[in-house]
Residue, then its C-alpha position, 0 to 999 in steps of 0.5 A: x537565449x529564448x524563452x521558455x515559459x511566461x506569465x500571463x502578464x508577459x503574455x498579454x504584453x505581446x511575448x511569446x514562447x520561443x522569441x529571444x531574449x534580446x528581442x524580448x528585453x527590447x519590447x520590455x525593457x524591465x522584464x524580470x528574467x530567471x534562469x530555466x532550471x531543468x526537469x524542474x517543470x515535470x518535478x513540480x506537476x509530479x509534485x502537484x498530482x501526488x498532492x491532488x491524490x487528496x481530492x481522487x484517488x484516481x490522477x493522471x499527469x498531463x504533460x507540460x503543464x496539466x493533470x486529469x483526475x476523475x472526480x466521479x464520486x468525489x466530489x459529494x464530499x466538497x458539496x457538489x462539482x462547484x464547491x470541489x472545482x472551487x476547492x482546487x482552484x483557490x488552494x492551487x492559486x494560494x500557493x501562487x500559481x495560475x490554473x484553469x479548471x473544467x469538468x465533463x463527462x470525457x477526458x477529452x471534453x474536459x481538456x478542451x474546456x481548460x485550455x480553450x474556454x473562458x472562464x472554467x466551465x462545468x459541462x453536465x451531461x450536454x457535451x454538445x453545448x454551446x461551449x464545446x461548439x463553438x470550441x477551435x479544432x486545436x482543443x480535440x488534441x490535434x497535431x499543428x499540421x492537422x490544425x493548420x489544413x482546417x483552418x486553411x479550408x475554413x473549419x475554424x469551429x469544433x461544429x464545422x468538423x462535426x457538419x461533415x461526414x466522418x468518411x470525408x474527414x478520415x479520407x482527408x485528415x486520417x484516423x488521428x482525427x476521428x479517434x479524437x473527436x470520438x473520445x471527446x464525444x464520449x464514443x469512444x473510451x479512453x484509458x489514463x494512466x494513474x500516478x498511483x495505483x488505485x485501491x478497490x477497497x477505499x473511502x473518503x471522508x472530508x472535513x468542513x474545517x481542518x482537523x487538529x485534535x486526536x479525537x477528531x482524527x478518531x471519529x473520522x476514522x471509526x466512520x471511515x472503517x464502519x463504512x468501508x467494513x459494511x461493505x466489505x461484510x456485503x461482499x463476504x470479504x475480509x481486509x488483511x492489510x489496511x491504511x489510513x491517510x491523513x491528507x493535510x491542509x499544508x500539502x503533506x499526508x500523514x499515515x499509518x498502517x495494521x495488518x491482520x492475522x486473518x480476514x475481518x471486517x470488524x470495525x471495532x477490532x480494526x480501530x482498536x489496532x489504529x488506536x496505538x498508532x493514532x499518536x503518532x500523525x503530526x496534523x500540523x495546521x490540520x487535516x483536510x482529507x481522510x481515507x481509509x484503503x483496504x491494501x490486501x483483501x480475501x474472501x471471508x464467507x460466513x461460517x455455519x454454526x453447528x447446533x448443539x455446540x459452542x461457537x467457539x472453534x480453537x484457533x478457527x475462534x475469531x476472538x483468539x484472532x483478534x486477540x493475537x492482533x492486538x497482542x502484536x500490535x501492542x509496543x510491549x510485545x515483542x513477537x509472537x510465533x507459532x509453531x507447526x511439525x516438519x518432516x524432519x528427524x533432527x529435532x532443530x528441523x522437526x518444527x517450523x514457523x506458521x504463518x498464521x493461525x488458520x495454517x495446518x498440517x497433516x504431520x503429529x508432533x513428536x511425544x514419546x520420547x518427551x522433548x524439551x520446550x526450550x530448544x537451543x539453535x544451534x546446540x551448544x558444545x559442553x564438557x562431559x564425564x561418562x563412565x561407558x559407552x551408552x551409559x549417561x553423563x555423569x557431570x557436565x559443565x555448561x556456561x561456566x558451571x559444574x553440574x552433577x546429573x542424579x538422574x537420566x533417561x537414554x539414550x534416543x537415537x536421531x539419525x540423519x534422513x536416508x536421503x541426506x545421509x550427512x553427519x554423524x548420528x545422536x544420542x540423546x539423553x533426558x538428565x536431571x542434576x542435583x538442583x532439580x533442573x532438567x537438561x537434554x543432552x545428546x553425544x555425536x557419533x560413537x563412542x571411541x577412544x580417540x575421542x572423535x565424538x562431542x558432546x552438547x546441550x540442545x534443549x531445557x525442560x521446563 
């Protein structure tokens, strides 16, 4: 049995990775011994990288035991980079863990500092500071056996590396060296991977204290959404999708989610879609963070209004699309569809739905003859009495009830396409019966005397 991780204080008492348990236990007789669980070390920076997601949208995991973020416009947020690295530090040291912090102006610049300098240190535009000369080899990301052979010819110090020509050092040491010092340097660029896909469209907004109230949470949001909408109006785009998150004091986030009919960046509107919402985040011990991410976003140009009319448009009025948003996001409304006219002669295909209001078609609906507003799916089987071929039902039974037809208009003819040219034809009949209520009824196939025909109700007319 070896270790595989130690604490600072078994460090500074002379033990090392890799060293054995026994010969351990025989350096320190009290030494306190936990069992190794596996991947737990990748679950718990996994963990700590979506929690740190509250402080930048923008986090990397920096395998075994680091993460990378960048900070750049954040950290105004917190006060200044003092304040933000402060922040991160005393709320990773109160859940019990040791870290060290740096900020520079490169990926590489920054590692370096967090694993080689002491104490943290925050590097503002100097990158050739003191700090970072006098800095061992090992912090530019190097393997062990490049390490190794510096300190054996003496360039024990990043400045020694940098005294020497780059053709020398790549001659001897390759290309792993030069690309390394170049990123540190700020040279040459170097892409992380995020843990979760950054929005193009988010703000933030920190609070001095943790948030509690309902009405807290909605002044961080009316001024989360008059930001991010300012913008999205300077740019004549619109949200389709938007999301609030709520970053807690205890690690957890909360967070809810509206969706529009069409583009707005109306902030007021938006609000009000949130406002049914709002009851259902549980700030527990308070809310630290707020962000608001635009998820879908289209353009949104600004509409030219014609002189001597209305501004409003129909269905194209935006009033008409915010009506129907709110409409859906109220709990007491079930759905709401809209219907557009389809290529088709069987009147249960002759419809389908829109997917929004703005959607068109080059095709009329169907009016003459006049067809139900109630349309069943499928058509339902019913008992009918006719006297002949092509006259109207006289009685039919429907639903458990005898209904006797006064009056009635047929019959309409529907044929299948001539491409599909599948199933039997029908006749359709607008009847009326003795209660005032109106049916529309239709025979399938010819009328025979074996009876090879059915008949159905399709439609109510109001």
């Amino acid at each position: 049995m070896v270790i595989t991780a130690l604490n600072p204080v078994a460090s500074s008492l002379g033990l090392e990775k890799g060293m054995s348990l026994a010969d351990a236990r025989a350096l320190i007789p009290s030494l306190e011994v936990l069992d190794n669980i596996p991947h737990l070390e990748g679950k718990l920076l996994n963990r700590f990288a979506h929690w740190a997601i509250r402080f930048t949208p923008v986090v990397s995991i920096d395998p075994p035991d680091g993460l990378i973020l960048d900070i750049t416009g954040c950290t105004h947020l917190w006060g200044g980079e003092k304040s933000y690295v402060n922040e991160i530090t005393s709320k990773i040291q109160t859940l019990g863990y040791h870290v060290k912090t740096a900020i520079a102006d490169t990926i590489g610049a920054s590692w370096a500092l967090a694993h080689y300098a002491r104490p943290s240190q925050i590097i503002e535009n100097d990158l050739y500071s003191e700090n970072m000369m006098s800095l061992p080899p090992e912090s530019m990301r190097l393997e062990p056996s490049i390490t190794e052979r510096l300190h054996k010819l003496g360039l024990k110090e990043i400045r020694d590396l940098l005294n020497l020509t780059r053709s020398s050092l790549k001659r001897r040491f390759g290309d792993t060296l030069i690309k390394r010092l170049n990123q540190g340097f700020g040279i040459e660029a170097e892409i992380i991977p995020f843990i979760v896909p950054v929005e193009p469209y988010e703000e933030r907004l920190s609070s001095m204290e943790p948030i509690q109230t309902r009405k807290g949470i909605e002044i961080a949001l009316q001024k989360l959404l008059e930001t991010i909408c300012h913008r999205l109006t300077m740019e004549q785009k619109g949200l389709r999708k938007c999301m609030f998150r709520c970053y807690r004091e205890d690690g957890k986030t909360s967070e809810i989610a509206i969706s529009t009919n069409s583009p707005s960046h109306h902030a007021e509107h938006l609000f009000k879609l949130f406002e049914n919402d709002i009851s259902t985040i549980r700030p527990g011990t308070g809310i630290e963070v707020f962000s608001v991410s635009a998820v879908v976003v289209e353009d949104l140009p600004s509409g030219q209004e014609k002189i001597w009319e209305s501004a409003g448009g129909g269905l194209h009025d935006q009033r008409v699309s915010e009506l129907y948003d709110r409409l859906m996001a109220s709990r007491d409304v079930v759905a709401i569809s809209r219907f557009l006219p389809a290529e088709h002669h069987l009147p249960e295909k002759s419809y389908k739905a829109a997917g929004s209001l703005s959607e068109q078609t080059t095709h009329a609906w169907k009016s003459n003859p006049a067809r139900p507003l109630y349309v069943l799916s499928p058509p339902e089987l019913i008992e009918v009495t006719a006297p002949i071929p092509d006259y109207p039902p006289m009685f039919f039974n429907y639903q458990g009830k005898r209904h006797k037809i006064i009056k009635a208009d047929g019959p309409e003819r529907v044929e299948q396409e001539w491409w599909i040219q599948r199933g039997r034809h029908r006749d359709y009949y607008a009847v009326e019966d003795e209660e005032g209520k109106r049916y529309w009824l239709f025979r399938s196939g010819h009328y025979d005397e074996q009876k090879t025909y059915k008949w159905f109700i399709h439609g109510l007319f109001s």
